[in-house]
N, C-alpha and C positions, 0 to 999 in steps of 0.2 A: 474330335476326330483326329487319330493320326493314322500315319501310312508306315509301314513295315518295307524296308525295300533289301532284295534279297539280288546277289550277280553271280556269276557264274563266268570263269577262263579257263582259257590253258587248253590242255589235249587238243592241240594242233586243230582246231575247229578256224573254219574260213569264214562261217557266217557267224558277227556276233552281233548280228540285230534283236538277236531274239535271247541275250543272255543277261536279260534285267527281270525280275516279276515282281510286283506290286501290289500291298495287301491293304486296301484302306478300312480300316478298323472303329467301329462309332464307341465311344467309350460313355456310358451312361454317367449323368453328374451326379453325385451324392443328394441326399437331405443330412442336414446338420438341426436337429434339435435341440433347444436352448429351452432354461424354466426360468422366468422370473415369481416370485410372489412380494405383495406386498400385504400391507394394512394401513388402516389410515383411525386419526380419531384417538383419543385418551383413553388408556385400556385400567381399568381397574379390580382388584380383587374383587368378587361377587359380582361382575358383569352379566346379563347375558346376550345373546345373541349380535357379537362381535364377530367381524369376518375378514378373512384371507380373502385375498385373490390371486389364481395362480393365471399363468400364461404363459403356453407354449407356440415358440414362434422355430419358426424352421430358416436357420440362418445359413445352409448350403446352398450350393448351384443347382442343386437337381429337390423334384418335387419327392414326397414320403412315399413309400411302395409297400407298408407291412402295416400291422397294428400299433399304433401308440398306446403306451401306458404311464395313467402319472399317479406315485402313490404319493401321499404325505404324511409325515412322521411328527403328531404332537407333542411336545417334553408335557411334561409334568406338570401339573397346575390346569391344564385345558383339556377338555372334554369336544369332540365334538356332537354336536344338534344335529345336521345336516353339511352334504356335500351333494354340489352339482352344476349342471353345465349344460348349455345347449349343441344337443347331438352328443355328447358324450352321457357314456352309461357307468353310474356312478353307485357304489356300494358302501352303506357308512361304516360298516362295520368292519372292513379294514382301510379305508380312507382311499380307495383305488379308483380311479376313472378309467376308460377303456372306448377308444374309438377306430373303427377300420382303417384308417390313415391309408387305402389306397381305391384304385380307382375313383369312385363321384367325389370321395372321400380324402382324395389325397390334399396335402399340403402342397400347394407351390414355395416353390424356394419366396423369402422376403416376405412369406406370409403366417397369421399366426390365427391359430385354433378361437373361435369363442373362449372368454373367462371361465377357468372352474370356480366356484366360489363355495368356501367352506367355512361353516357358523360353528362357533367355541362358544361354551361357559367358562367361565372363571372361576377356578376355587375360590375358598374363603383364605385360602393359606399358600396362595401362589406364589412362587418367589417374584422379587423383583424383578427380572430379566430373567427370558428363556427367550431361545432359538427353536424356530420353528422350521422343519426341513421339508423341501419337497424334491424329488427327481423324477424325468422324463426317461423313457426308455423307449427300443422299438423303431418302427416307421423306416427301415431297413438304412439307419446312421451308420454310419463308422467312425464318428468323432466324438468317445462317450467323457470327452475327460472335461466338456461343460453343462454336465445333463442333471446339474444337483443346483438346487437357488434357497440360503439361509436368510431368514429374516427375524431380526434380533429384535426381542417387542418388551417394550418397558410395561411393568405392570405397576401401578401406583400402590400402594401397600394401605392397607386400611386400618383407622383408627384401633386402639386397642385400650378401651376405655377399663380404668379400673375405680373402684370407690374404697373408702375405707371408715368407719366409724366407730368412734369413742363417745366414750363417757368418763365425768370426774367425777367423784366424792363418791357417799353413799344413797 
């Protein structure tokens, strides 16, 4: 809350009791939305059903007031299975989640949404290292410049067996 104070002099006026006005102003607190994701567990070429976890926590003063949206962006090598979340409405086929984030819905400040959790296969020829991207948007923030969470995942690389056979003489 603050107060706006405004005064008024001069032109030879006698009464100056009444030359103050005062505007008290409620200033609504923000949500600030943050993503973490992580994984856990040894990930290897031909895997399947390995999984992220994302988590949006709302790190402002003030609770969410719009819709949140969190997409996630696979590199190369993973495929996802499935994505999803409790209360969140989740579509796999652009890796998007979608939840009202206001009213019954809203975020309080210091509080953070259920886990989305999203299940990868593994190629057969995944590189050893990719980054896995997600961001949060929405829920009526104005501080977008922490709304993206990288999580760099080792992939163990698989054998690559070869044989070879000969023969001597006739």
């Amino acid at each position: 809350s603050v107060t706006n104070v405004a005064t008024v002099s001069g032109g030879g006026e006698t009464n100056t009791s009444n030359d103050q006005a005062n505007d008290a102003t409620t200033i609504v607190q923000a949500a600030d939305l943050t993503i973490t994701k992580t994984h856990s567990g040894t990930w290897k070429q031909g895997d399947t059903g390995k999984t992220y976890t994302l988590t949006v926590t709302n790190s402002g003063s003030g609770p969410t007031d719009a819709t949140v949206t969190v997409v996630d962006t696979l590199p190369s090598g993973l495929t996802a299975t499935a994505i999803s979340g409790t209360g969140w409405s989740c579509t796999l086929a652009t890796l998007t989640c979608t939840r009202a984030g206001s009213g019954a819905d809203a975020l309080a400040a210091s509080a953070s949404f259920p886990v989305i959790t999203v299940t990868v296969t593994i190629a057969n020829d995944a590189a050893a290292s990719v980054t896995n991207v997600a961001t949060v948007s929405g829920g009526g923030e104005t501080n977008t410049s922490n709304d993206q969470a990288n999580d760099a995942t080792t992939i163990v690389q698989a054998a690559d067996l070869t044989i070879t056979k000969t023969h001597s003489g006739t």
